[in-house]
C-alpha positions in Angstrom: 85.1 249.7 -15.6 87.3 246.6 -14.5 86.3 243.3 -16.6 85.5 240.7 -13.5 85.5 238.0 -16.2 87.8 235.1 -15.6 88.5 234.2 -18.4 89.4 237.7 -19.7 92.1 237.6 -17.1 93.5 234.0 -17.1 96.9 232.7 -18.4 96.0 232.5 -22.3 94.3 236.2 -22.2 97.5 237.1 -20.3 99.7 235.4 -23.0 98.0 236.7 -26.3 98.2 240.6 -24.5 101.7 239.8 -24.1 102.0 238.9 -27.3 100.4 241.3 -28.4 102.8 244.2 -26.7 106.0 242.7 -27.9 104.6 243.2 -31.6 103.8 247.1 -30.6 107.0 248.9 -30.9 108.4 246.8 -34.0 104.7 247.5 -35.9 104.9 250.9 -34.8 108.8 251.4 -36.4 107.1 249.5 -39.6 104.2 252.0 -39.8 106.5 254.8 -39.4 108.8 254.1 -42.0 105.9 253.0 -44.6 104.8 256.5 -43.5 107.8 257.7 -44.6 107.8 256.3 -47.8 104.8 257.3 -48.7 105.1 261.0 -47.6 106.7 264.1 -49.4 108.4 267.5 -48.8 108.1 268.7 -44.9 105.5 266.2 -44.3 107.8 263.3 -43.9 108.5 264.9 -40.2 105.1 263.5 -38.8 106.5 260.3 -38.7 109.7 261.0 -36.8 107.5 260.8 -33.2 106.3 257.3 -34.0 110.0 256.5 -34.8 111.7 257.2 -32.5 109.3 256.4 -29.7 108.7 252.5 -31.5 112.6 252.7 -31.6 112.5 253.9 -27.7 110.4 250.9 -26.3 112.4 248.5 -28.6 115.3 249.5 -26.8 114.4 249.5 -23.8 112.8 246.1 -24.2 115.9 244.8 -25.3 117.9 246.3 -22.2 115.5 244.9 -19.7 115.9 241.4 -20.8 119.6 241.5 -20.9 119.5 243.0 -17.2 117.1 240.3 -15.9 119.2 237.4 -17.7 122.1 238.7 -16.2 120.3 238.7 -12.8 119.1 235.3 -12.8 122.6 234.1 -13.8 124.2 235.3 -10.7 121.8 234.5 -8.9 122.2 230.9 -10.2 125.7 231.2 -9.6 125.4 232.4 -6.5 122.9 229.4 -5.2 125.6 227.0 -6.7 128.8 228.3 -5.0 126.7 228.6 -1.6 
């Protein structure tokens, strides 16, 4: 069911959930590889999923921010020179 609750949807809920899915693929890479510490023999390959998708996400993260800054400075150029 959908929350109808203001304030579960306003600007600061919004903010912390952001927050909070930044943090996700970088604590998901550091539980992985404390998961790989900790593990032994053929076991050590139940961690590779949470690796490599933590290390997926980052990436990707990283890729859309450069993409959007590049956007919205040619678009700023672009306003400036027209």
């Amino acid at each position: 069911m959908l929350r109808t609750d203001p304030a579960a949807t306003g600007p600061r809920a919004r903010g912390s959930r952001a927050a909070l899915l930044a943090l996700a693929s970088p604590l998901l890479i550091l539980l992985a590889l404390l998961g790989l510490l900790h593990r032994t023999g053929s076991s050590r390959w139940e961690v590779l999923p949470a690796l490599l998708i933590g290390a997926g996400l980052l990436l990707t993260s990283i890729s859309r921010r450069r993409y959007r800054r590049r956007e919205m400075l040619r678009s700023l150029r672009q306003q400036r020179s027209g």
